[in-house]
Biotite code that builds the C-alpha atoms (Angstrom):
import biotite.structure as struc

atoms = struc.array([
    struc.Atom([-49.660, 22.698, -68.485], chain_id="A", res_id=1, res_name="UNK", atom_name="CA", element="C"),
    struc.Atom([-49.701, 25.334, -65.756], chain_id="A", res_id=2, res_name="UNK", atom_name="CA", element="C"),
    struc.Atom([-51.901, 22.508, -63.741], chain_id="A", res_id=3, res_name="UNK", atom_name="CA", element="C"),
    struc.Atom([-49.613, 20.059, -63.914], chain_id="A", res_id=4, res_name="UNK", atom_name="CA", element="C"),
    struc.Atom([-46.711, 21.659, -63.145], chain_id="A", res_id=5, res_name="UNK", atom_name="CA", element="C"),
    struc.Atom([-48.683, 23.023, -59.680], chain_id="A", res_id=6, res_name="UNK", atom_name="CA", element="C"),
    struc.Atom([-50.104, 19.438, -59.074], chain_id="A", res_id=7, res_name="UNK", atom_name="CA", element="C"),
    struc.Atom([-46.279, 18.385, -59.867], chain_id="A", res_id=8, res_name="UNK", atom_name="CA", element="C"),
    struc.Atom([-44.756, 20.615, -57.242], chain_id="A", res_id=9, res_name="UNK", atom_name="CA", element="C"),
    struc.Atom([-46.896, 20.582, -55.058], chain_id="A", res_id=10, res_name="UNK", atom_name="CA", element="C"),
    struc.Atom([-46.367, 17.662, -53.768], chain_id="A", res_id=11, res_name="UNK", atom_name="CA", element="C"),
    struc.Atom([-42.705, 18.194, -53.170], chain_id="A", res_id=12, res_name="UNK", atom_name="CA", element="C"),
    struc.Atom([-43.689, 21.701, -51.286], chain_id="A", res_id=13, res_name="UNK", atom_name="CA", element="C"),
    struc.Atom([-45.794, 19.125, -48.694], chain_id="A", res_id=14, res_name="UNK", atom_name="CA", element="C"),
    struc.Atom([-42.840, 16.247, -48.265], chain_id="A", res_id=15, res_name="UNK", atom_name="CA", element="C"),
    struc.Atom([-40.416, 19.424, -47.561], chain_id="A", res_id=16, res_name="UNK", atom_name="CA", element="C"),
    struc.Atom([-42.603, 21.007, -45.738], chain_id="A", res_id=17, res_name="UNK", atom_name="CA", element="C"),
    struc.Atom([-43.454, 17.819, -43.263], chain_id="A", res_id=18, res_name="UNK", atom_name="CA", element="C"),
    struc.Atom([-39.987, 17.340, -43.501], chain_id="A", res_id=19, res_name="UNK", atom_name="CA", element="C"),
    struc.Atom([-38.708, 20.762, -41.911], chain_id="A", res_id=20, res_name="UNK", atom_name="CA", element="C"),
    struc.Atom([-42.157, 20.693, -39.508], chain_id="A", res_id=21, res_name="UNK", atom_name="CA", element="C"),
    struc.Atom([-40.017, 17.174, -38.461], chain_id="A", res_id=22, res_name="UNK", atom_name="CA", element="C"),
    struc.Atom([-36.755, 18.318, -38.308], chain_id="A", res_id=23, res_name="UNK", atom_name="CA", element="C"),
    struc.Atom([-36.650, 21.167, -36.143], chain_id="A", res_id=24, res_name="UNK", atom_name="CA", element="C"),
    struc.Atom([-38.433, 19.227, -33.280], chain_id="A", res_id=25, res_name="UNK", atom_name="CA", element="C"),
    struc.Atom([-36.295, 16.024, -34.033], chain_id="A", res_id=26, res_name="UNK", atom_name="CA", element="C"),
    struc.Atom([-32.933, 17.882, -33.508], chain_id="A", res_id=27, res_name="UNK", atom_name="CA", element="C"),
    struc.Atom([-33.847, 19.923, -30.447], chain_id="A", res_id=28, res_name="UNK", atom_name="CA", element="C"),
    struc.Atom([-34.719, 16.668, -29.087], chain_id="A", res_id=29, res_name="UNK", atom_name="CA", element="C"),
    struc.Atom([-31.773, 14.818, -30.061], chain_id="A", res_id=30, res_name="UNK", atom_name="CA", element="C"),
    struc.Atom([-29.406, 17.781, -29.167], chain_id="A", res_id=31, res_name="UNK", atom_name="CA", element="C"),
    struc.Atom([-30.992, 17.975, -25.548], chain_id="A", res_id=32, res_name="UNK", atom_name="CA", element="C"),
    struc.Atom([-30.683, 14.702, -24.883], chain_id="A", res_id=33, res_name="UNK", atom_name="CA", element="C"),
    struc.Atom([-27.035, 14.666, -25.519], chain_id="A", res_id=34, res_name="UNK", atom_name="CA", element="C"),
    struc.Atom([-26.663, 17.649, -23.620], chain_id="A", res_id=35, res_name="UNK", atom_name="CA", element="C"),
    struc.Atom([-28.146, 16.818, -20.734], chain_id="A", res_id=36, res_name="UNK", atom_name="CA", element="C"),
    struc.Atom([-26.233, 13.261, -20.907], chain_id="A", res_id=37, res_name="UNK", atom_name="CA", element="C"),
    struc.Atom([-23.286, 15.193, -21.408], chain_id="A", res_id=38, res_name="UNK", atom_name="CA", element="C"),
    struc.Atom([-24.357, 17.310, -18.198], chain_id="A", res_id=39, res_name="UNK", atom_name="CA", element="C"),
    struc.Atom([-25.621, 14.414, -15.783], chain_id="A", res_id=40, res_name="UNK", atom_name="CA", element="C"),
    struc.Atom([-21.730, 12.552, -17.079], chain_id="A", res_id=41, res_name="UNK", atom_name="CA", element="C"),
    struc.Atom([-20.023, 15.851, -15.625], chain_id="A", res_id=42, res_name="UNK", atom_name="CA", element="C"),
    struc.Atom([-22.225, 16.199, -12.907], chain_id="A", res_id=43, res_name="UNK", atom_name="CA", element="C"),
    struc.Atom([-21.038, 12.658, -11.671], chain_id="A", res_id=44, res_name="UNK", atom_name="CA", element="C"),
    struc.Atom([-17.307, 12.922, -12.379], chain_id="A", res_id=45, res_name="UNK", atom_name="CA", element="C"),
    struc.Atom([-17.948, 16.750, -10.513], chain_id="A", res_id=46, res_name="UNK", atom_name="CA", element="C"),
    struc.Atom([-19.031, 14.091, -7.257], chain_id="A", res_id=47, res_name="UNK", atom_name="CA", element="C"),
    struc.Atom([-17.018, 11.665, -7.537], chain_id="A", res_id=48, res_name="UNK", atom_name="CA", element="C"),
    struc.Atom([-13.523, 14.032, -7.402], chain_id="A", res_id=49, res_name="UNK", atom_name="CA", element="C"),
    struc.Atom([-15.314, 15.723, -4.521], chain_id="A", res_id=50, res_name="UNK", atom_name="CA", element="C"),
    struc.Atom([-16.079, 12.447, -2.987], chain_id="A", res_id=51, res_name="UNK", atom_name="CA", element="C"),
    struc.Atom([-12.399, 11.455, -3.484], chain_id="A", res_id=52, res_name="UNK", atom_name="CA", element="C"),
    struc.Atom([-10.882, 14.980, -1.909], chain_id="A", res_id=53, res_name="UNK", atom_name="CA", element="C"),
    struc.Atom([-13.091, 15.092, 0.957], chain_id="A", res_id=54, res_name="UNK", atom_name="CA", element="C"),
    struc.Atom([-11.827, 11.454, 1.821], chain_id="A", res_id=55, res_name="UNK", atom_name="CA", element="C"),
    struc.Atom([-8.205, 12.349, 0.939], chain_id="A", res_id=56, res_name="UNK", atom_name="CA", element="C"),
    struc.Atom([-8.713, 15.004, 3.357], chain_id="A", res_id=57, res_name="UNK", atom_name="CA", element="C"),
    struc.Atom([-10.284, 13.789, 6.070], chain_id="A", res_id=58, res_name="UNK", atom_name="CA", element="C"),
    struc.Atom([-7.772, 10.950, 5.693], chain_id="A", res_id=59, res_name="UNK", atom_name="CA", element="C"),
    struc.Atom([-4.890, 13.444, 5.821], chain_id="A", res_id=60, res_name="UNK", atom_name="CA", element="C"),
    struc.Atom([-6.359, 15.093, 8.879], chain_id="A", res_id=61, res_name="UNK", atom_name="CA", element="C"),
    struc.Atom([-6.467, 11.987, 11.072], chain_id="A", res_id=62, res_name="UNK", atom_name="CA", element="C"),
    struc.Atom([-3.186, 11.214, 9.865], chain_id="A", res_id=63, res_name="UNK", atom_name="CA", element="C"),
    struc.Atom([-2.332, 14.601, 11.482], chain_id="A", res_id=64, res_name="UNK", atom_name="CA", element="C"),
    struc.Atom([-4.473, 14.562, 14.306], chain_id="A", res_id=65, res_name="UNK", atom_name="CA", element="C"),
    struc.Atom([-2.217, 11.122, 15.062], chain_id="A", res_id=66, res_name="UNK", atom_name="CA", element="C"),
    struc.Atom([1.038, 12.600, 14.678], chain_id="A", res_id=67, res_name="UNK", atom_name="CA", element="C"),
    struc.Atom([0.335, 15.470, 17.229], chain_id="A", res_id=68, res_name="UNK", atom_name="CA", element="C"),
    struc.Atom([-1.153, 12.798, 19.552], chain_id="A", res_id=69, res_name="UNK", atom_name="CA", element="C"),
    struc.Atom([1.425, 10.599, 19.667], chain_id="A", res_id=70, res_name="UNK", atom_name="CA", element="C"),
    struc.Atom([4.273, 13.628, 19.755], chain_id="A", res_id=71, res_name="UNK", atom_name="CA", element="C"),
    struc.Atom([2.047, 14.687, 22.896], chain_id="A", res_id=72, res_name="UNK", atom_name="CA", element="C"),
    struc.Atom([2.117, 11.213, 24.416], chain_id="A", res_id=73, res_name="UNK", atom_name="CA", element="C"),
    struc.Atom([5.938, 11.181, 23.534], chain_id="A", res_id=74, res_name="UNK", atom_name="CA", element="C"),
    struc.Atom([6.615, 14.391, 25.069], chain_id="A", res_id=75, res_name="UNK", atom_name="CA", element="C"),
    struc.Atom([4.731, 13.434, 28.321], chain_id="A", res_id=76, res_name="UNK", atom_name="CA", element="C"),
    struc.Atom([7.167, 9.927, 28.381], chain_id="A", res_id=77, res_name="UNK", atom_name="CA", element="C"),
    struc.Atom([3.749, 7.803, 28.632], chain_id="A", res_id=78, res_name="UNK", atom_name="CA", element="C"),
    struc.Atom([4.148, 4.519, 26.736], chain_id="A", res_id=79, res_name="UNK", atom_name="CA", element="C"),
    struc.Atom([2.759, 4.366, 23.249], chain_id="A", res_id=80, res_name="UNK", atom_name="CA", element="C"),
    struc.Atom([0.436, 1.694, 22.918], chain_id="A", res_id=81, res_name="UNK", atom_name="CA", element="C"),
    struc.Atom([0.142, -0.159, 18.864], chain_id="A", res_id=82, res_name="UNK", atom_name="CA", element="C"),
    struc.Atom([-3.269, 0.819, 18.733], chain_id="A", res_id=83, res_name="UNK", atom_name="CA", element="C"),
    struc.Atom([-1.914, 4.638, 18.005], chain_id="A", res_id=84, res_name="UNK", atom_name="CA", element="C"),
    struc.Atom([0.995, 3.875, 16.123], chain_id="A", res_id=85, res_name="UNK", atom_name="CA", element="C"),
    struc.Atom([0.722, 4.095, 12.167], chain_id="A", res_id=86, res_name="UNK", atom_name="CA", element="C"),
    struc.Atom([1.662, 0.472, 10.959], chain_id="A", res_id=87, res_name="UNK", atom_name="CA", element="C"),
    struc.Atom([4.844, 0.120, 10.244], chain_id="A", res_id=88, res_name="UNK", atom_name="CA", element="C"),
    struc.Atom([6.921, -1.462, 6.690], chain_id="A", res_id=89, res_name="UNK", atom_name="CA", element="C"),
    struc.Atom([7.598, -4.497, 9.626], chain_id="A", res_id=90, res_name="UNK", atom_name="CA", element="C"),
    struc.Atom([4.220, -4.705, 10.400], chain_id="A", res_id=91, res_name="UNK", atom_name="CA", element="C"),
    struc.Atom([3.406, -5.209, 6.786], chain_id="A", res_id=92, res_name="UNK", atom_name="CA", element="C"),
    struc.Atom([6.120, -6.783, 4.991], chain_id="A", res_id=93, res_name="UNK", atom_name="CA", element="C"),
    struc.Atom([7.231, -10.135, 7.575], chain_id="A", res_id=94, res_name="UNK", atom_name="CA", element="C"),
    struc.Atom([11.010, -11.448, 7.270], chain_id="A", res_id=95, res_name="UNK", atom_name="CA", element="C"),
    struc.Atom([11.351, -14.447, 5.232], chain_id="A", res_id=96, res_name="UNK", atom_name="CA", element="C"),
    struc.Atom([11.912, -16.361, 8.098], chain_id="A", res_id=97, res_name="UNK", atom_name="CA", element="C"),
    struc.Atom([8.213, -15.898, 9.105], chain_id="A", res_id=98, res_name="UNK", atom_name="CA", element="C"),
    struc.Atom([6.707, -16.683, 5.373], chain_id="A", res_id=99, res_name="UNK", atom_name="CA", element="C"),
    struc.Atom([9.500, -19.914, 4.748], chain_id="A", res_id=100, res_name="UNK", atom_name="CA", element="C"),
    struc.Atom([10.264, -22.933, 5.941], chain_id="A", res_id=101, res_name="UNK", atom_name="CA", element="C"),
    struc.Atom([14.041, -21.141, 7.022], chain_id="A", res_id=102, res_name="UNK", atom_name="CA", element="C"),
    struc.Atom([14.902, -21.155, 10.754], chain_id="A", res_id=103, res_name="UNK", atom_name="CA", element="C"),
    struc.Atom([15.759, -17.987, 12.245], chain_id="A", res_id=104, res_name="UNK", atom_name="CA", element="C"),
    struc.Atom([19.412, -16.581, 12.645], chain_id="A", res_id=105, res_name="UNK", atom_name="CA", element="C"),
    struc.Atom([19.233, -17.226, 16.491], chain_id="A", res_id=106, res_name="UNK", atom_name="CA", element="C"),
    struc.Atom([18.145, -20.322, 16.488], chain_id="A", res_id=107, res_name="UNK", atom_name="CA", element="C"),
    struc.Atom([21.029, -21.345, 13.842], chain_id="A", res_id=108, res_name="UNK", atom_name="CA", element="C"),
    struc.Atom([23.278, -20.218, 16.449], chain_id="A", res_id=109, res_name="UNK", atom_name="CA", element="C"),
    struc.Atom([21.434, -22.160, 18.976], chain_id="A", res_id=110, res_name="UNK", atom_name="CA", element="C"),
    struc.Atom([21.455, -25.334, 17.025], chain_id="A", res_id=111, res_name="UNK", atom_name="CA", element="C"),
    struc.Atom([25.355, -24.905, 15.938], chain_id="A", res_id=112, res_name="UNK", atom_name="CA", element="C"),
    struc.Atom([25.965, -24.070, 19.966], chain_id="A", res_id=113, res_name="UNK", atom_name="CA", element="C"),
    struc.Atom([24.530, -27.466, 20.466], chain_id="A", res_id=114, res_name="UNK", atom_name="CA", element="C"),
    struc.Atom([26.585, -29.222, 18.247], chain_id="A", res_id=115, res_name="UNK", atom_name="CA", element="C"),
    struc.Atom([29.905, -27.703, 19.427], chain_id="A", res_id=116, res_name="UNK", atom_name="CA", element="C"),
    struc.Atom([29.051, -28.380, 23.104], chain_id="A", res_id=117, res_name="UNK", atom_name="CA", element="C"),
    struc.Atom([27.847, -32.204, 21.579], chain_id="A", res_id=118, res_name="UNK", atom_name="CA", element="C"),
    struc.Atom([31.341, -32.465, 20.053], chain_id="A", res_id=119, res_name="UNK", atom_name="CA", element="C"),
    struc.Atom([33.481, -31.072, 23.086], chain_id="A", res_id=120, res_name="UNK", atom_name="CA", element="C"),
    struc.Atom([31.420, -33.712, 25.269], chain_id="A", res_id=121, res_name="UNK", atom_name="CA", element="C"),
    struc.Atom([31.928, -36.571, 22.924], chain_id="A", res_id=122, res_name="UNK", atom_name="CA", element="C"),
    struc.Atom([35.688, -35.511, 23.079], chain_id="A", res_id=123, res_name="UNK", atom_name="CA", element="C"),
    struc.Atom([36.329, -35.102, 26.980], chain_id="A", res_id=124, res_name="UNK", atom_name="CA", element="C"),
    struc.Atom([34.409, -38.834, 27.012], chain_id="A", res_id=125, res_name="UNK", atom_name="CA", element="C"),
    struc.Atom([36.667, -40.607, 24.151], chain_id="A", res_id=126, res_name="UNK", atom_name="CA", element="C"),
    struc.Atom([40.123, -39.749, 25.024], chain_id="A", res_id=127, res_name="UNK", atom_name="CA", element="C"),
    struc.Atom([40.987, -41.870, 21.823], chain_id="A", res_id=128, res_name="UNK", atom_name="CA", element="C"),
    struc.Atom([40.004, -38.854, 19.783], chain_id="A", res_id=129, res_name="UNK", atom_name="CA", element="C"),
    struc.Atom([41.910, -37.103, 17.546], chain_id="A", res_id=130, res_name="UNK", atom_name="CA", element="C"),
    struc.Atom([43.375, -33.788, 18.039], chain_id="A", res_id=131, res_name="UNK", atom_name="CA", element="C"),
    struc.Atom([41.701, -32.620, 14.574], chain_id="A", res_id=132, res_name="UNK", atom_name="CA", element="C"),
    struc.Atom([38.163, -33.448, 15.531], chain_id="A", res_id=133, res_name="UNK", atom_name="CA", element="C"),
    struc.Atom([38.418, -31.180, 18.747], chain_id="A", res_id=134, res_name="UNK", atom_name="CA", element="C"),
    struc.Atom([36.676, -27.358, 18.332], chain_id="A", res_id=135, res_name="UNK", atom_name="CA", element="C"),
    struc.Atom([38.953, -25.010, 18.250], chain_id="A", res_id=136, res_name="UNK", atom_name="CA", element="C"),
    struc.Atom([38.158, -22.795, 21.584], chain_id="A", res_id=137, res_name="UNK", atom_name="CA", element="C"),
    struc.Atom([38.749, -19.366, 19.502], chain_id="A", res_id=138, res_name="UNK", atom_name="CA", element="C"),
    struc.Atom([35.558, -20.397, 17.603], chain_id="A", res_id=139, res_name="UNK", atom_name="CA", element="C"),
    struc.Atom([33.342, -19.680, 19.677], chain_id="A", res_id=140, res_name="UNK", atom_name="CA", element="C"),
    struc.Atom([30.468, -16.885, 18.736], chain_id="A", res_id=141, res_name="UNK", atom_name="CA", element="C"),
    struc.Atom([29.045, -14.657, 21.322], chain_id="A", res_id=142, res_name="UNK", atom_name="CA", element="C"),
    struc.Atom([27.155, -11.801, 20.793], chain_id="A", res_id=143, res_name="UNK", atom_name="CA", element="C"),
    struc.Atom([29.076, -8.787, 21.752], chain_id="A", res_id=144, res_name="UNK", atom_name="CA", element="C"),
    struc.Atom([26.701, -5.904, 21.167], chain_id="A", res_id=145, res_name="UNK", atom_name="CA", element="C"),
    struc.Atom([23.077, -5.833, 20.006], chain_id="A", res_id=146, res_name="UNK", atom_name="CA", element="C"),
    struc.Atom([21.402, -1.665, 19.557], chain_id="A", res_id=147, res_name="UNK", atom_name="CA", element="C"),
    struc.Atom([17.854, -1.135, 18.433], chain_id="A", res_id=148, res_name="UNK", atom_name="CA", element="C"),
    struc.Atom([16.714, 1.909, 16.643], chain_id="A", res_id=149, res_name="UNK", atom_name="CA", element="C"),
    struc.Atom([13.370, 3.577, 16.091], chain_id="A", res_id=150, res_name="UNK", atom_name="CA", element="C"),
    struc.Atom([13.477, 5.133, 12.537], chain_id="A", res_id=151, res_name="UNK", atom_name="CA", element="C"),
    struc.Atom([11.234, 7.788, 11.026], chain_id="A", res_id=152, res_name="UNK", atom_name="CA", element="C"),
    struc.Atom([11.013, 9.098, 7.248], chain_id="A", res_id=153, res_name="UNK", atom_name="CA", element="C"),
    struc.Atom([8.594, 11.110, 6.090], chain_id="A", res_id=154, res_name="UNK", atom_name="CA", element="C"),
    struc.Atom([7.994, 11.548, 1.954], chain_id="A", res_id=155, res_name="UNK", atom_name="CA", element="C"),
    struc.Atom([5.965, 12.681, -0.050], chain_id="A", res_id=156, res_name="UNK", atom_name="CA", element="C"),
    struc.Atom([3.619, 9.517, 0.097], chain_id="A", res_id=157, res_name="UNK", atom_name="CA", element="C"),
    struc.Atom([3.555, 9.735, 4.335], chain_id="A", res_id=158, res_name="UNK", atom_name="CA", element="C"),
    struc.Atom([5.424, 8.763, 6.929], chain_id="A", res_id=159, res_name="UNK", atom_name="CA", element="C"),
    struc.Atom([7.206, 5.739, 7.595], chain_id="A", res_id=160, res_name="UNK", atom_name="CA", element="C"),
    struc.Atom([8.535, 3.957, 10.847], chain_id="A", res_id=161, res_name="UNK", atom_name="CA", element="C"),
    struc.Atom([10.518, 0.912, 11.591], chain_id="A", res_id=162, res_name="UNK", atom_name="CA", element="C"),
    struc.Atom([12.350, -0.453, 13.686], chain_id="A", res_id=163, res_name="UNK", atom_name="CA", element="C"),
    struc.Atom([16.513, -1.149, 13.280], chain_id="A", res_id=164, res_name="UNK", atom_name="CA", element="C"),
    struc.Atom([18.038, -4.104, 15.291], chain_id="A", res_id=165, res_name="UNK", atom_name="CA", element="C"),
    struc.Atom([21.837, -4.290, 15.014], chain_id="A", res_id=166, res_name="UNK", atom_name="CA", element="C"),
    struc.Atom([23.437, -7.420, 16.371], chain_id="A", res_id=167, res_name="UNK", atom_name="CA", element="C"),
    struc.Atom([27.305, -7.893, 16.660], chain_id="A", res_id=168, res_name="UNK", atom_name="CA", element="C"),
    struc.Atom([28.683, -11.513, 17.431], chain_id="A", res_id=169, res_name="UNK", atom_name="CA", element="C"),
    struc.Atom([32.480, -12.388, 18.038], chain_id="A", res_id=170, res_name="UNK", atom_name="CA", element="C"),
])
C-alpha cells in the first residue's frame, strides 16, 4: 500500500511543482509589464503637461514682450500699426450689420434724409399740397456730437481692447 500511496502522490508533488516553477516567472512577467505600462502612461502625461506649460509660457511671455512694446511705442507717440496690436473683441466678433442683410444706422439716416428732402421738393413743386403732408422743419436729425474711446481691461483670462464710438443726433 505504501507504493501506491507514493505513486499516488507523487504525481500531484510534479503538477504543483511545475505549477509553482510556472507561476513565479508568469507573475513577474505579468506584474512588469503592467508596471512599466503604468510607467511609459506617466511618463507621457509627465510630457505632455510640460509640453503644455512651456507653450503656456512662452505664450504668456510674448504676450508680455507685446505689451511693453507697444507701451514703448505709445510712450514715444509713434503710430501703432495692427500688426502689433492684440486683436481686439471688434476684430473678432463683427456687428450684425456686417453678418445680415440689415443696412447700417448711417445709411438709414441717409436714406430717410433722402426722403424728407424728396418730400420738401415734391411740396415746393405742387403748391396744391396739403399742409399735413409737409415735414415738419423741427424734425430734422443732425448729429450733434460723435467721441471715440480706446478701452482696455485686463482679467484674469488677458487683456482686452476695443474701441467705443458714441454718436449723439438732434
Amino acid at each position: 500500500m505504501n507504493t501506491v500511496q507514493q505513486g499516488y502522490n507523487h504525481p500531484s508533488c510534479e503538477i504543483l511543482q511545475s505549477v509553482t516553477e510556472l507561476f513565479l516567472p508568469v507573475t513577474s512577467l505579468v506584474s512588469f509589464s503592467l508596471l512599466g505600462l503604468i510607467f511609459l502612461h506617466r511618463y507621457i502625461e509627465y510630457r505632455r503637461r510640460r509640453q503644455a506649460h512651456i507653450l503656456f509660457s512662452e505664450f504668456k511671455e510674448q504676450n508680455e514682450q507685446d505689451y511693453w512694446l507697444q507701451s514703448i511705442i505709445m510712450e514715444k507717440g509713434d503710430i501703432i500699426s495692427s500688426d502689433l496690436l492684440p486683436r481686439s473683441a471688434c476684430d473678432i466678433l463683427q456687428p450684425l450689420s456686417h453678418t445680415s442683410l440689415l443696412p447700417s444706422s448711417g445709411a438709414l439716416a441717409a436714406q430717410a434724409r433722402e426722403q424728407q428732402s424728396e418730400r420738401s421738393a415734391m411740396d415746393v413743386n405742387s403748391p396744391t399740397s396739403s399742409k399735413a403732408s409737409s415735414p415738419v422743419s423741427g424734425d430734422e436729425v443732425q448729429k450733434r456730437n460723435e467721441s471715440t474711446q480706446q478701452m482696455r481691461d485686463d482679467d484674469a483670462e488677458g487683456g482686452r481692447t476695443w474701441k467705443r464710438v458714441v454718436v449723439e443726433y438732434s
